[in-house]
Structures are given as structure tokens and as C-alpha cells.
GUKOL-483297 format. One record per residue (C-alpha): x, y, z; residue in one letter. Coordinates in steps of 0.1 Angstrom, whole numbers, plus 5000, padded with zeros to 4 digits. Example, Ala and Ser with C-alpha at 12.3 -4.5 7.8 and 13.67 -1.06 7.14 Angstrom:
2
<node east="5123" north="4955" up="5078" guba="a"/>
<node east="5137" north="4989" up="5071" guba="s"/>
***
This chain:
429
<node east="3875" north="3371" up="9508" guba="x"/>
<node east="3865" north="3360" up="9478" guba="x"/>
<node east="3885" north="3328" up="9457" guba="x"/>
<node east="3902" north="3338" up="9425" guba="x"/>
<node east="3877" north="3311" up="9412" guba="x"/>
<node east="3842" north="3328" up="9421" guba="x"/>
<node east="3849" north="3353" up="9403" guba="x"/>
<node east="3859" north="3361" up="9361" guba="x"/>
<node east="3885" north="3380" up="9350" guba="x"/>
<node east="3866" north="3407" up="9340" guba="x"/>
<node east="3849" north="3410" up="9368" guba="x"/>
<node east="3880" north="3414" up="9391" guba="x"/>
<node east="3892" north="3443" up="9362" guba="x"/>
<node east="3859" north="3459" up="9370" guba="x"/>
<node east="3863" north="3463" up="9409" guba="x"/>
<node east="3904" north="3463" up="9414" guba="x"/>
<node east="3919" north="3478" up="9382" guba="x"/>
<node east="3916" north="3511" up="9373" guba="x"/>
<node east="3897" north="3519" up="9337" guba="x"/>
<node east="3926" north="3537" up="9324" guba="x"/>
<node east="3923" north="3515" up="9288" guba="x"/>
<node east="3900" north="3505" up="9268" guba="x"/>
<node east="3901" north="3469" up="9270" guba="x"/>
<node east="3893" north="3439" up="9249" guba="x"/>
<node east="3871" north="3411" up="9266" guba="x"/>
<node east="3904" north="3391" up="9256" guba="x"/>
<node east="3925" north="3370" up="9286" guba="x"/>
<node east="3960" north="3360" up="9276" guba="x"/>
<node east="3971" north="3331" up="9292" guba="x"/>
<node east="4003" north="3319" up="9272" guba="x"/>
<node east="4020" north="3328" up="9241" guba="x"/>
<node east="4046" north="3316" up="9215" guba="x"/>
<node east="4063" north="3330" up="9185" guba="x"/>
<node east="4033" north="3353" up="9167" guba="x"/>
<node east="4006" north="3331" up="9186" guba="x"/>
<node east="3985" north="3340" up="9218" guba="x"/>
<node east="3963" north="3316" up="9238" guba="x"/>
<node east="3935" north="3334" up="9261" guba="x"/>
<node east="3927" north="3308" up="9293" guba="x"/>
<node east="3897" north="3293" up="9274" guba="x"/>
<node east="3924" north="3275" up="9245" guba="x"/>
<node east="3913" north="3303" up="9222" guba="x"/>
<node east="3943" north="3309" up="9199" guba="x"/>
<node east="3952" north="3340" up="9180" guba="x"/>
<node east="3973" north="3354" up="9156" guba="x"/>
<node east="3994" north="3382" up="9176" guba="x"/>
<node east="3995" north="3414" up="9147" guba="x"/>
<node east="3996" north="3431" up="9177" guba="x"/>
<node east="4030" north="3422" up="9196" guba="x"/>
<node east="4022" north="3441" up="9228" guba="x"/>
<node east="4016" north="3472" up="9210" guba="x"/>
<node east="4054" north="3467" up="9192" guba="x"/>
<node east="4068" north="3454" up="9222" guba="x"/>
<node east="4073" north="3418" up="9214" guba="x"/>
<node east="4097" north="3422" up="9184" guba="x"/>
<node east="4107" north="3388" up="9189" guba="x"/>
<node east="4074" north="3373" up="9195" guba="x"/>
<node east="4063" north="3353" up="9230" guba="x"/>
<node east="4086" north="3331" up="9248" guba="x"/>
<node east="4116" north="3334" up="9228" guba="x"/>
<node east="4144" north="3311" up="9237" guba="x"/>
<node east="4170" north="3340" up="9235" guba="x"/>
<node east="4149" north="3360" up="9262" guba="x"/>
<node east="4140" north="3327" up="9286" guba="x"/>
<node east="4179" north="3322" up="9286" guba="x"/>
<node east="4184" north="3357" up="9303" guba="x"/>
<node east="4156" north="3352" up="9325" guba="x"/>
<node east="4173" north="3317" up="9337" guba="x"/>
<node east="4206" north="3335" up="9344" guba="x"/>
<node east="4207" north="3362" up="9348" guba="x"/>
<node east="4191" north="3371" up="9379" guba="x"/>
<node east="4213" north="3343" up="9397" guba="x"/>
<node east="4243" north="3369" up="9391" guba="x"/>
<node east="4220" north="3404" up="9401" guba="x"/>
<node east="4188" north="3415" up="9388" guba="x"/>
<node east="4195" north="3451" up="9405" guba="x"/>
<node east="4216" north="3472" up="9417" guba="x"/>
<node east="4221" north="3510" up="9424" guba="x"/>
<node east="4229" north="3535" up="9398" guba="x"/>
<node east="4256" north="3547" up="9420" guba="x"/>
<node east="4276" north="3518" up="9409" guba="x"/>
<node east="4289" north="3505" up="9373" guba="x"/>
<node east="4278" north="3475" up="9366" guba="x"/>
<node east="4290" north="3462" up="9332" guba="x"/>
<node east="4258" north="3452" up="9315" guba="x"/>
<node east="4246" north="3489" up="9314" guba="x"/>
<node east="4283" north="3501" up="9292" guba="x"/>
<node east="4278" north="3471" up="9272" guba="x"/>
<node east="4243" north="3483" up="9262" guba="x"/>
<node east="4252" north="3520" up="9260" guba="x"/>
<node east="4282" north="3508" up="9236" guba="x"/>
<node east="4256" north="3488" up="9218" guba="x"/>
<node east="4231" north="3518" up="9210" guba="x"/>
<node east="4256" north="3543" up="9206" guba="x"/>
<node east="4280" north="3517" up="9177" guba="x"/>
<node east="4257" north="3497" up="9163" guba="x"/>
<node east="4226" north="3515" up="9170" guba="x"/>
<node east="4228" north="3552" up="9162" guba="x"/>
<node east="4264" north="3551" up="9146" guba="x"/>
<node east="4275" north="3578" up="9161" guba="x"/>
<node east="4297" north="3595" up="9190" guba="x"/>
<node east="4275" north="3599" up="9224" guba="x"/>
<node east="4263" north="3585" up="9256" guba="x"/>
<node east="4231" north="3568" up="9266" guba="x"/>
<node east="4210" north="3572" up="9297" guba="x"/>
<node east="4188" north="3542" up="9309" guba="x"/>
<node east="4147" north="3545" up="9318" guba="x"/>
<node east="4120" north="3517" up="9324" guba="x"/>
<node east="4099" north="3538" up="9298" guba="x"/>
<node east="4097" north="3556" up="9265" guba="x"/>
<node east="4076" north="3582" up="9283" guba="x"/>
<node east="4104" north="3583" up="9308" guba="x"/>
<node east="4130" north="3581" up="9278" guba="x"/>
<node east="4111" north="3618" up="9258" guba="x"/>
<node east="4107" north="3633" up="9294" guba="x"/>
<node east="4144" north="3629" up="9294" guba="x"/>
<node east="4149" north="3648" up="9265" guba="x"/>
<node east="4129" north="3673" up="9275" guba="x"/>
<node east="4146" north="3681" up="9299" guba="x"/>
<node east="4187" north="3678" up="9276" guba="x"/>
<node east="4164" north="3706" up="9258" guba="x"/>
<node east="4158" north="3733" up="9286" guba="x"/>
<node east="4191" north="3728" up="9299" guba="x"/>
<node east="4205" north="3730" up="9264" guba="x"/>
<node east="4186" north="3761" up="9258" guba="x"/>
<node east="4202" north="3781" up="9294" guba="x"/>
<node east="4238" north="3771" up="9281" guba="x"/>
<node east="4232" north="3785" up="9248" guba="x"/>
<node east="4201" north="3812" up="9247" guba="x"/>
<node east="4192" north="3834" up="9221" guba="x"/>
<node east="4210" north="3867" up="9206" guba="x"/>
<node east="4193" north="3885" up="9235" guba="x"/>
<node east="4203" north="3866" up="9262" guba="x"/>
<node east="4172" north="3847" up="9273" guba="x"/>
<node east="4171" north="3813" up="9277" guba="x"/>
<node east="4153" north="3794" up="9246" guba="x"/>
<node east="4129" north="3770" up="9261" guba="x"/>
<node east="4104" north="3761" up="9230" guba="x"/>
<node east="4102" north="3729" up="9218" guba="x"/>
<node east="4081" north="3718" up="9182" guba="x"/>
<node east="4065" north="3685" up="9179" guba="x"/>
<node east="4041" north="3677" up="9150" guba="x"/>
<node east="4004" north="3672" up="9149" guba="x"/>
<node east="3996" north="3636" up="9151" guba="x"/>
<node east="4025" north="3629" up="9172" guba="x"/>
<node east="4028" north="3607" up="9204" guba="x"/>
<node east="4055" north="3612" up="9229" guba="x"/>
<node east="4039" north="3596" up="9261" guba="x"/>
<node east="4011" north="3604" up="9287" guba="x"/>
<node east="4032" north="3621" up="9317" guba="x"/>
<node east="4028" north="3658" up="9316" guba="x"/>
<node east="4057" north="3661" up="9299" guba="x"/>
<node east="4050" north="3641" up="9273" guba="x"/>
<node east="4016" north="3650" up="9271" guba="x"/>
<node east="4024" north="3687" up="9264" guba="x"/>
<node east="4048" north="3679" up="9234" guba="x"/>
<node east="4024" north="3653" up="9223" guba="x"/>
<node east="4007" north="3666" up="9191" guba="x"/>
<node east="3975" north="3654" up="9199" guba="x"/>
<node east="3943" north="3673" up="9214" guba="x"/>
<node east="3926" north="3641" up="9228" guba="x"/>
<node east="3954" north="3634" up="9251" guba="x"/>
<node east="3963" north="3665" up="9268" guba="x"/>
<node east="3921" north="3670" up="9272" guba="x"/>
<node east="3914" north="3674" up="9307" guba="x"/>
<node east="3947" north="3673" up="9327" guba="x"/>
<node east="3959" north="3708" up="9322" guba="x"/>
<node east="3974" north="3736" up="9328" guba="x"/>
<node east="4000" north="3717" up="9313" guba="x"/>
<node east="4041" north="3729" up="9310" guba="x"/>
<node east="4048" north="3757" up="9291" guba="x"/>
<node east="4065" north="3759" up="9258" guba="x"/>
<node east="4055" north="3737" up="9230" guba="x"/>
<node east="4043" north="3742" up="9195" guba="x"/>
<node east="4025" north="3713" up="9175" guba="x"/>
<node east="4026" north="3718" up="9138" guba="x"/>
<node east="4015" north="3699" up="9108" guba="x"/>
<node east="4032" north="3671" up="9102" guba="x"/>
<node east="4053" north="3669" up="9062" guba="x"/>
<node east="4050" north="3709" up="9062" guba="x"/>
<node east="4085" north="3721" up="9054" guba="x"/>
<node east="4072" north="3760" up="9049" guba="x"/>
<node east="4049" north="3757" up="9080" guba="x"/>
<node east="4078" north="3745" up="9104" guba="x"/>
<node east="4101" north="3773" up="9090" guba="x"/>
<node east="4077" north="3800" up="9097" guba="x"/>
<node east="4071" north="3792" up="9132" guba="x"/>
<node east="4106" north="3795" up="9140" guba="x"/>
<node east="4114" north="3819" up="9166" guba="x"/>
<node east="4142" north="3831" up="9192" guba="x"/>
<node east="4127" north="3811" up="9215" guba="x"/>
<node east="4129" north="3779" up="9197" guba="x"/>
<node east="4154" north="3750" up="9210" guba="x"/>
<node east="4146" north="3720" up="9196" guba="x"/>
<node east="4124" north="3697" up="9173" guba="x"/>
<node east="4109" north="3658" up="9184" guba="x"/>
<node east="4101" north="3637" up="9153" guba="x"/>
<node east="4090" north="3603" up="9145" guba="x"/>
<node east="4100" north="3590" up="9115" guba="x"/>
<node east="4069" north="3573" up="9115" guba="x"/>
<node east="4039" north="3582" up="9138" guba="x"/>
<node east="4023" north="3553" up="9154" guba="x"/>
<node east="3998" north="3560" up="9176" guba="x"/>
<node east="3987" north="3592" up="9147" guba="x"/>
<node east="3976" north="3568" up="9122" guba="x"/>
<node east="4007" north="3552" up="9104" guba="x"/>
<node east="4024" north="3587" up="9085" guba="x"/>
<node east="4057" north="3585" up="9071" guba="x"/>
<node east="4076" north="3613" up="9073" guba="x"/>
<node east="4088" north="3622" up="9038" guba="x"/>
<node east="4125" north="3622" up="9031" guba="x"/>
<node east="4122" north="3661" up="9022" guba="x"/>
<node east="4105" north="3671" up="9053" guba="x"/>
<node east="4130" north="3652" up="9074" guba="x"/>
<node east="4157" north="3666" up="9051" guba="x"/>
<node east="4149" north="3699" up="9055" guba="x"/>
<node east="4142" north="3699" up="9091" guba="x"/>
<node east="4173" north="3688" up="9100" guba="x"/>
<node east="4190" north="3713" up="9074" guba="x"/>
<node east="4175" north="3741" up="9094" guba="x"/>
<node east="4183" north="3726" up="9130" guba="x"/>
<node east="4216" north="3728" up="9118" guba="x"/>
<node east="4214" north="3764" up="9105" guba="x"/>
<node east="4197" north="3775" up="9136" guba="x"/>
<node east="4211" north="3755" up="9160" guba="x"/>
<node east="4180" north="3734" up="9171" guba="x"/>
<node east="4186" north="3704" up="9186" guba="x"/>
<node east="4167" north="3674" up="9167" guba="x"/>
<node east="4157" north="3644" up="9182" guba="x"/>
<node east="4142" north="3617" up="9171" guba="x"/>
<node east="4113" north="3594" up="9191" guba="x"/>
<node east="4121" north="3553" up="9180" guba="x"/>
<node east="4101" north="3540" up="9211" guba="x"/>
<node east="4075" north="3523" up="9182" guba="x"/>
<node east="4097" north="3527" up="9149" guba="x"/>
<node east="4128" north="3517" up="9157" guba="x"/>
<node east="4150" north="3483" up="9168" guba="x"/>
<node east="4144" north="3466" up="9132" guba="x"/>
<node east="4107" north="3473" up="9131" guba="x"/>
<node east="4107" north="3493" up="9101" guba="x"/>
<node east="4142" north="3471" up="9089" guba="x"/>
<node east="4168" north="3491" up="9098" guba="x"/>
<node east="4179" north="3497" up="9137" guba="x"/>
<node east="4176" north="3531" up="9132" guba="x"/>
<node east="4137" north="3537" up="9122" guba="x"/>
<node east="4144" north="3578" up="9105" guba="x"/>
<node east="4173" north="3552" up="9085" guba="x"/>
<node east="4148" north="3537" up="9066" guba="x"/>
<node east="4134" north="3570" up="9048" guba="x"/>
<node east="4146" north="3572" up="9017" guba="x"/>
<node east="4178" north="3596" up="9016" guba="x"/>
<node east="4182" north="3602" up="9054" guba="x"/>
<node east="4205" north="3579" up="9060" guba="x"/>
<node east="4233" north="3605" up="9067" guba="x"/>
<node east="4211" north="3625" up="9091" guba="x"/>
<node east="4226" north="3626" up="9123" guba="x"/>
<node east="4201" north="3636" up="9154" guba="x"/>
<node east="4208" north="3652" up="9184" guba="x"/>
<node east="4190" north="3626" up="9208" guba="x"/>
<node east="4171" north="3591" up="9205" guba="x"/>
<node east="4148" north="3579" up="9229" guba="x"/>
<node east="4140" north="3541" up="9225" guba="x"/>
<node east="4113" north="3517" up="9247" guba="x"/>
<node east="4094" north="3489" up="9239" guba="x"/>
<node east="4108" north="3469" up="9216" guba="x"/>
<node east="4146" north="3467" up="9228" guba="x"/>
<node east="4133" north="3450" up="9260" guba="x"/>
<node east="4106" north="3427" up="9233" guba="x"/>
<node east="4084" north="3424" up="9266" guba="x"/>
<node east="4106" north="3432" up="9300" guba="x"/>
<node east="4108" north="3471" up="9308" guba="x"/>
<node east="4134" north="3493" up="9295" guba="x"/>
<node east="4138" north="3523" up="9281" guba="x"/>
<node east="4169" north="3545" up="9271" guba="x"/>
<node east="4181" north="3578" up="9254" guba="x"/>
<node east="4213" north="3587" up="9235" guba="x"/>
<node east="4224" north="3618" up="9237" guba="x"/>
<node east="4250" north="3636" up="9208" guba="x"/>
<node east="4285" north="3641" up="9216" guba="x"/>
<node east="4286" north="3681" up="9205" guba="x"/>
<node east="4298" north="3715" up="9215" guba="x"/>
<node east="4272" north="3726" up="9240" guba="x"/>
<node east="4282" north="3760" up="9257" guba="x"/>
<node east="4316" north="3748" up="9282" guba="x"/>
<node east="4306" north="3713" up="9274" guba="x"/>
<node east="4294" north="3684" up="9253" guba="x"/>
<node east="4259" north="3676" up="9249" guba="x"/>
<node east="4261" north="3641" up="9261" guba="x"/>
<node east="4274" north="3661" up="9295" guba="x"/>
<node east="4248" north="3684" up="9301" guba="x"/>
<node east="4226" north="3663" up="9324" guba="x"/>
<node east="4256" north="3661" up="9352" guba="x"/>
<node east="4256" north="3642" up="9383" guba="x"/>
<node east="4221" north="3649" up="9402" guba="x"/>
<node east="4205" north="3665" up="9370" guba="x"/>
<node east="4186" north="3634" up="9364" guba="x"/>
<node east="4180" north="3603" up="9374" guba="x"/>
<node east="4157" north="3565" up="9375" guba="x"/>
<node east="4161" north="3543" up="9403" guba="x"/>
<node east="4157" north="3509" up="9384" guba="x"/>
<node east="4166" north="3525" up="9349" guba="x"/>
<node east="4195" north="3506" up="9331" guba="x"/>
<node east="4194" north="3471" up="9363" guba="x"/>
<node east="4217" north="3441" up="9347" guba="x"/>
<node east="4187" north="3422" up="9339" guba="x"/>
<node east="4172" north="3451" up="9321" guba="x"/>
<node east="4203" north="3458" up="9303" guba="x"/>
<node east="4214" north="3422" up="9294" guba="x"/>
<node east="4180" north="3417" up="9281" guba="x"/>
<node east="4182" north="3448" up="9259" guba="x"/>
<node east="4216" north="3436" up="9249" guba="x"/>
<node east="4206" north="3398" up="9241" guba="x"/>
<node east="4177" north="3413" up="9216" guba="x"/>
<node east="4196" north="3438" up="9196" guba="x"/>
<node east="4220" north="3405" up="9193" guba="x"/>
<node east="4192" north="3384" up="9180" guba="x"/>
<node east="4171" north="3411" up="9159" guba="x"/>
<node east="4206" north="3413" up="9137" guba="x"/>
<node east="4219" north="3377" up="9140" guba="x"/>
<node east="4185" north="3361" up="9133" guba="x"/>
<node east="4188" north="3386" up="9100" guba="x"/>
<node east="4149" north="3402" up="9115" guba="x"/>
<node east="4160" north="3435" up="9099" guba="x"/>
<node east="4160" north="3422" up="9065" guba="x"/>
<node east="4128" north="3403" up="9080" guba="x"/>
<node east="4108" north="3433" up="9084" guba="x"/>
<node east="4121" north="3448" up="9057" guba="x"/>
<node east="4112" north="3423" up="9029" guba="x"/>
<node east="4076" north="3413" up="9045" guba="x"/>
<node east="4066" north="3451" up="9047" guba="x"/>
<node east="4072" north="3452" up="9015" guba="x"/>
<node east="4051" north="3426" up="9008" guba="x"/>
<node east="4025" north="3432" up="9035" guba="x"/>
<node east="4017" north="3469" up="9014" guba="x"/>
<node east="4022" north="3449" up="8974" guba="x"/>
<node east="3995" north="3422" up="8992" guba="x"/>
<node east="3972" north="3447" up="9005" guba="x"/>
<node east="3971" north="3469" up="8971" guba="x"/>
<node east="3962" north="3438" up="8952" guba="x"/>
<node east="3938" north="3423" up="8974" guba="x"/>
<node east="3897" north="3421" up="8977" guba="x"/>
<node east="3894" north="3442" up="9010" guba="x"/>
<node east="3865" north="3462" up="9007" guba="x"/>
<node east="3862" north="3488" up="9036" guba="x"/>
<node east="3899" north="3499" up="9033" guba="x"/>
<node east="3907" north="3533" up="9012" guba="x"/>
<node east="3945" north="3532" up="9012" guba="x"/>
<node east="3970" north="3511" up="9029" guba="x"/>
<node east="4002" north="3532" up="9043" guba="x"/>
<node east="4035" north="3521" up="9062" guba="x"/>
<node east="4073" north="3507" up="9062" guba="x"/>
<node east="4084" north="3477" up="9072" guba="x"/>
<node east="4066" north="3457" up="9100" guba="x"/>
<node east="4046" north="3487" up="9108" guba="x"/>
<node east="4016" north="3493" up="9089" guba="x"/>
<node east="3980" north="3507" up="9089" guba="x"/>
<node east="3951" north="3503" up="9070" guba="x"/>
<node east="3928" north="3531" up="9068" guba="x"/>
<node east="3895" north="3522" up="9072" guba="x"/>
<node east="3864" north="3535" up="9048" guba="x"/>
<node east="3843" north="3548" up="9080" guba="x"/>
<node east="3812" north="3563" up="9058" guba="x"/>
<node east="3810" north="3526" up="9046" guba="x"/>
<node east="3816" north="3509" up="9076" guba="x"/>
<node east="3791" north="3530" up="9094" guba="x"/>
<node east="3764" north="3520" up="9071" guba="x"/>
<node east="3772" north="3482" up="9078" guba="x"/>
<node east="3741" north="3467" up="9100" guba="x"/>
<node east="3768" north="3436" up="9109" guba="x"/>
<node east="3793" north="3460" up="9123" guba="x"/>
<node east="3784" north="3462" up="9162" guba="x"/>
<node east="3804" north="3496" up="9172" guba="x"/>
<node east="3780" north="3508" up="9204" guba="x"/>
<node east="3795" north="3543" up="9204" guba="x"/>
<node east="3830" north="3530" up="9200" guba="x"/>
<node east="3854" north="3550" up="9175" guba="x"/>
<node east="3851" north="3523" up="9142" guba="x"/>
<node east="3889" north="3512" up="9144" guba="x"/>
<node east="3882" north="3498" up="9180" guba="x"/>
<node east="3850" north="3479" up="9167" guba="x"/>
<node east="3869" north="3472" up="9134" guba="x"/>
<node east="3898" north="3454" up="9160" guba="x"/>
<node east="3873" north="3442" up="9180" guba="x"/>
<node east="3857" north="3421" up="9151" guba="x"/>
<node east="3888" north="3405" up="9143" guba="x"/>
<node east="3900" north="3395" up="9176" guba="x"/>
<node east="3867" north="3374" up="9175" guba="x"/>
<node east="3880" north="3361" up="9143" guba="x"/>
<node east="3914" north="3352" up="9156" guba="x"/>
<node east="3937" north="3378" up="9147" guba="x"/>
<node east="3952" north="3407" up="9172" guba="x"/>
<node east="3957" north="3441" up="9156" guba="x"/>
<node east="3955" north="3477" up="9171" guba="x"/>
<node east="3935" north="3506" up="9168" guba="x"/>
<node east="3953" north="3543" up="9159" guba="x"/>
<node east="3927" north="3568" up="9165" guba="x"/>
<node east="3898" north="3566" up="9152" guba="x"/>
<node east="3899" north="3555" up="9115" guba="x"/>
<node east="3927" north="3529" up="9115" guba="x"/>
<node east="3946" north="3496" up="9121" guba="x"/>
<node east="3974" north="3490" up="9125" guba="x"/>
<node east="3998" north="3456" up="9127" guba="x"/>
<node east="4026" north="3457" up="9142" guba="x"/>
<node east="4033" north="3418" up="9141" guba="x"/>
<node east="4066" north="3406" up="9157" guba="x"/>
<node east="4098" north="3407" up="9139" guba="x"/>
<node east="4098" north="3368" up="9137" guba="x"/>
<node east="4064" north="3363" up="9122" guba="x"/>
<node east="4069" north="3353" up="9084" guba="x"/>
<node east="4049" north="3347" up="9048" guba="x"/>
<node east="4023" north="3321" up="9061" guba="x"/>
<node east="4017" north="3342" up="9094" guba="x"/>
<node east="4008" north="3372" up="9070" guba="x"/>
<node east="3987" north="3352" up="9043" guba="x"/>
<node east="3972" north="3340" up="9071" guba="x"/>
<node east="3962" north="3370" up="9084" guba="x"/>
<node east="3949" north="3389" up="9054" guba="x"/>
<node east="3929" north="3357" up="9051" guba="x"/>
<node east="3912" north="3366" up="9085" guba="x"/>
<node east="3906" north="3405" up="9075" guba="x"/>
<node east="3890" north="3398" up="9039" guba="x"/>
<node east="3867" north="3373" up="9057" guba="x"/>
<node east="3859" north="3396" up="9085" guba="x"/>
<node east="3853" north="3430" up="9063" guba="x"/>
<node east="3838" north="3414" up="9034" guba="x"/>
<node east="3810" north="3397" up="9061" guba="x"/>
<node east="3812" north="3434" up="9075" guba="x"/>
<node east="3802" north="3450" up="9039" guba="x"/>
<node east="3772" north="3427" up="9038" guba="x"/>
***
């Protein structure tokens, strides 16, 4: 067998790991706060945060002081017992969180977390069909959407280049344009059940929703009894400065969803996920009751170490005041980036700590330094400025996005539009 070291890293990704990403020639080997060392001493400046999983940056003391206790008490245990840590966090969510009456169901994912609530849907649609009697079982999500990569969450995803190539996939979804009051009405039918919306899509490119699309969507859901659910796994837990990501669209505030689902950054690097479900007259029962005993289920979904770590960073992301952290630098991140010298971008869009910058591909095509080898131009856009020393991500195939921890502050940001203007305007030459 071969010694760890005869061989590179990449090398052992090419023959053990599956190609499932497309990955960066970049080898963390340590992190702290917004900064990330790969194992040659390389340092960079994290605007990446795990894909919006770090919220509070690397090696945070709040998180090493769970990890030092609390597996000396119990890192696991069935779901067919109660430990505390999993109430605490439900409370948590359900109080603080969402603001509202309900209960909460713990994953290890946010895929997990939307499958969830597909499922709340189909079983909400038996107990309370259409005029006719038949069960409603359709479900509209918005182009441009992410919701996951199971085939669940592939179907009520909203974009073509995920579901390519795995179907037939489940039945009973409807992707419309995303902002459209007039088209969402009009595809309403006696089938439909229920509506998944980010407040803001990641993955789709950094789009807001407006405050009268989301306004009048729930208006109707109401009228027609739709269940609406809203998808926080990247926008939410302070990252657009509010816990409550659809909170921080102007006039919304009041809106009250039928479900949540939440991942990556309530565990800010350790794997959780969760769901909230509405406390409301469904059929016999309340909502937050219609997924009874056997229904559904995760095996490690909601462990004390899981939960107390999910716990510990809602804690921190209010104490440490992050939410008016995100709030203030977003801000400032879009003021900055409209009044800067960046040639190559043609509009900078986003809220809070989550922010793209749409790239101008005709121009960046053209540029001889640019070295994209068949790669969309965001990934060779990201690509440059990893070499540069700044970690951003890709969102299809025109943008970049940062999604910087919720710790990272003025200098981290100057610092990093300092890296960008010096890596597109060499790019425009």
C-alpha cells in the first residue's frame, strides 16, 4: 500500500473520491476567523465560509467549547428517547427563530430538511383535498431555485441543469418564474397544495425576492389554502441580518409561513439540519401533527452534540450582535461595490452578507489573461481569485458570490475588494 506521503492530494481525489464536484486545486489544512491556510502555508481570505456554512468563521471558541464537552456527556442517542438539548433547540427556532407557534423536526441536511417538507405537503394535501375530493399533491417552486440534489429535491428544484440525467423524477411539481405575481396566479389549480420560496436564491444567482411578490404569494396561499414554506438553508440564521432571512425583505415582516427548513449555517460547520412546522387547523389535526409517530424519521437527526451546537450558535450569532453585523456590512459591501473601479462586473445584487456580482461574460470572454478551458466563466472568474488569495463561489454560470462569515468585518471586506479590482482589472488587460 502506498504511504499518504508518495502520493498528493490530488492525486488520492483522483483514484478514491468520487468526481461529484468540481473542485479547486485548493488543500485546506487549518483555519481561523475569515482566514484559511491550505498545507503549503498559503493563506486566504475565506468569502466563501463553506458555502455559508461557517457563519461564525473557523475555529470559533464558542464551537471548540461544545466540542470539548459535550461529547463527554453523549454525542448520540436514539430518537426514541428525549434528550433535552433537542427541546431546547426546537424552543429556540420555534421563539426566537420563526416567532411563531409550532414544532421543529431535526435532519443532518437541508436536502433532508425540503424532503421533509415535501413530504408535510402530500400528507397535508390527503387530509384536506380539493372540492372534488382528490387529494392535491402539486407543489410550485420558482425557476432559479435550489432545494437540494435528492430526488426529492431535485424535482422541486427550479433548475434544468440539476434534474438533467437522473429522471423519471417524482411527480407533481411546477417551476415558475421567479418575481411573477400574475404568472404564479394563473398556474394555480385544484391540484395545487403548496408553494417553496427562498427569500433570496443562492445557488440561482443572488435574486431577491421582491416584497410584492412575496406579499402577494402569501396573500393568495392564504386565500386558497396553499401551504407556504419558506427554504433558509443559505439565507437565513443572521446571514442576510435578521434570523429569519424572508424578515429582511422590506414589508414582510408579518408574513407568517407554513414551514422552514434550515441547514448549514445553524451548525457554522458540524451537520444539522431542521424544519419547523405551523401550529394550524389541518383536517382532525394541527399541522405541526401531521407527520405522526412512524411518518418520518432520521436516525442521527437532532443527537445532543448536534443540537447543543445548533443551540450555542444561534446564542453567539445574537449575543455577539452578528445580525446587525451582516446587516450594516451588506450594506456597505453593495454602497462599495457601486462606487468602485471593477471593470468586468455589470450590476452588483444582494442583502446582507450574501451577495453576487454579475459578471460581464462578453468582456470577459474576450480577455486573452483569463484561462477558462471550457469552464463556465464564474468558475474561472473564482478560480483566478483563489490564486490571488481570496475564496468566493461560483452561482451558475455568470456569477460570484461571497458569502463571508458573519464575524468577518470592514478590513476583511476592503481587503477583499482590494484582491478583485487587482485580479479583474489584470483580467481586462
Amino acid at each position: 500500500m502506498m504511504e499518504s506521503r508518495d502520493i498528493t492530494v490530488g492525486e488520492l481525489y483522483d483514484q478514491f473520491v468520487a468526481p461529484t464536484y468540481g473542485r479547486f486545486p485548493i488543500h485546506p489544512s487549518r483555519g481561523k476567523g475569515v482566514d484559511l491556510w491550505d498545507e503549503n502555508g498559503k493563506r486566504f481570505l475565506d468569502f466563501a465560509a463553506g458555502v455559508a456554512v461557517n457563519s461564525l468563521g473557523h475555529a470559533h471558541p464558542a464551537l471548540i467549547e461544545v466540542f470539548k464537552n459535550q461529547p463527554s456527556d453523549l454525542i448520540h442517542c436514539s430518537n426514541l428517547y428525549q434528550p433535552r438539548s433537542q427541546g431546547e433547540l426546537a424552543r429556540v427556532l420555534t421563539d426566537q427563530v420563526v416567532q411563531v407557534p409550532g414544532k421543529c423536526f431535526f435532519t443532518n441536511s437541508g436536502t433532508e430538511a425540503n424532503e421533509g417538507l415535501i413530504k408535510l405537503a402530500r400528507r397535508f394535501g390527503e387530509v384536506m383535498p380539493s372540492s372534488s375530493g382528490k387529494p392535491r399533491r402539486e407543489i410550485i417552486s420558482f425557476l432559479g431555485s435550489f432545494h437540494g440534489r435528492s430526488t426529492g429535491a431535485m424535482a422541486v428544484t427550479g433548475q434544468e441543469k440539476i434534474r438533467a440525467g437522473f429522471g423519471p423524477l417524482m411527480e407533481g411539481f411546477v417551476h415558475l418564474p421567479f418575481n411573477d405575481v400574475e404568472a404564479f396566479r394563473n398556474a394555480l389549480t385544484e391540484e395545487s397544495v403548496a408553494v417553496f420560496m427562498e427569500a433570496v436564491q443562492g445557488e440561482g444567482g443572488i435574486h431577491v425576492a421582491t416584497p410584492e411578490f412575496v406579499s402577494a404569494v402569501a396573500q393568495i396561499c392564504q386565500e386558497r389554502n396553499l401551504l407556504l414554506f419558506f427554504d433558509e438553508v443559505q439565507c437565513g440564521m443572521g446571514r442576510c441580518g435578521d434570523l429569519a432571512g424572508w424578515r429582511c425583505i422590506n414589508g414582510v415582516a408579518e408574513i407568517v409561513p407554513d414551514g422552514v427548513s434550515w441547514a448549514k449555517g445553524i451548525g457554522a460547520g458540524f451537520p444539522i439540519g431542521a424544519i419547523w412546522f405551523r401550529d394550524r387547523p389541518a383536517g382532525a389535526l394541527s399541522l405541526c401533527d401531521l407527520l405522526g409517530p412512524g411518518s418520518h424519521g432520521a436516525t442521527y437527526g437532532g443527537s445532543p452534540l448536534a443540537c447543543e451546537i445548533g443551540r450555542v450558535v444561534i446564542d453567539t450569532i445574537v449575543s455577539d450582535n452578528l445580525l446587525r453585523n451582516a446587516a450594516v456590512l451588506g450594506k456597505s459591501i453593495i454602497d462599495q461595490a457601486e462606487h468602485s473601479q471593477m471593470p468586468m462586473i455589470s450590476e452588483v445584487r444582494g442583502i446582507g452578507l450574501m451577495v453576487g456580482f454579475q459578471l460581464d461574460v462578453e468582456r470577459l470572454e474576450k480577455s486573452t489573461t483569463l484561462q477558462s478551458d471550457g469552464r463556465a466563466i464564474s468558475v474561472a472568474v473564482v478560480d483566478a481569485f483563489s490564486e490571488a488569495g481570496l475564496l468566493t463561489v461560483p452561482a451558475g454560470a455568470d456569477v460570484v458570490r461571497w458569502l463571508p462569515p458573519l464575524v468577518v468585518c470592514q478590513e476583511d471586506v476592503d481587503k477583499a475588494f482590494g484582491i478583485m479590482e487587482k485580479v479583474l482589472n489584470h483580467l481586462m488587460k
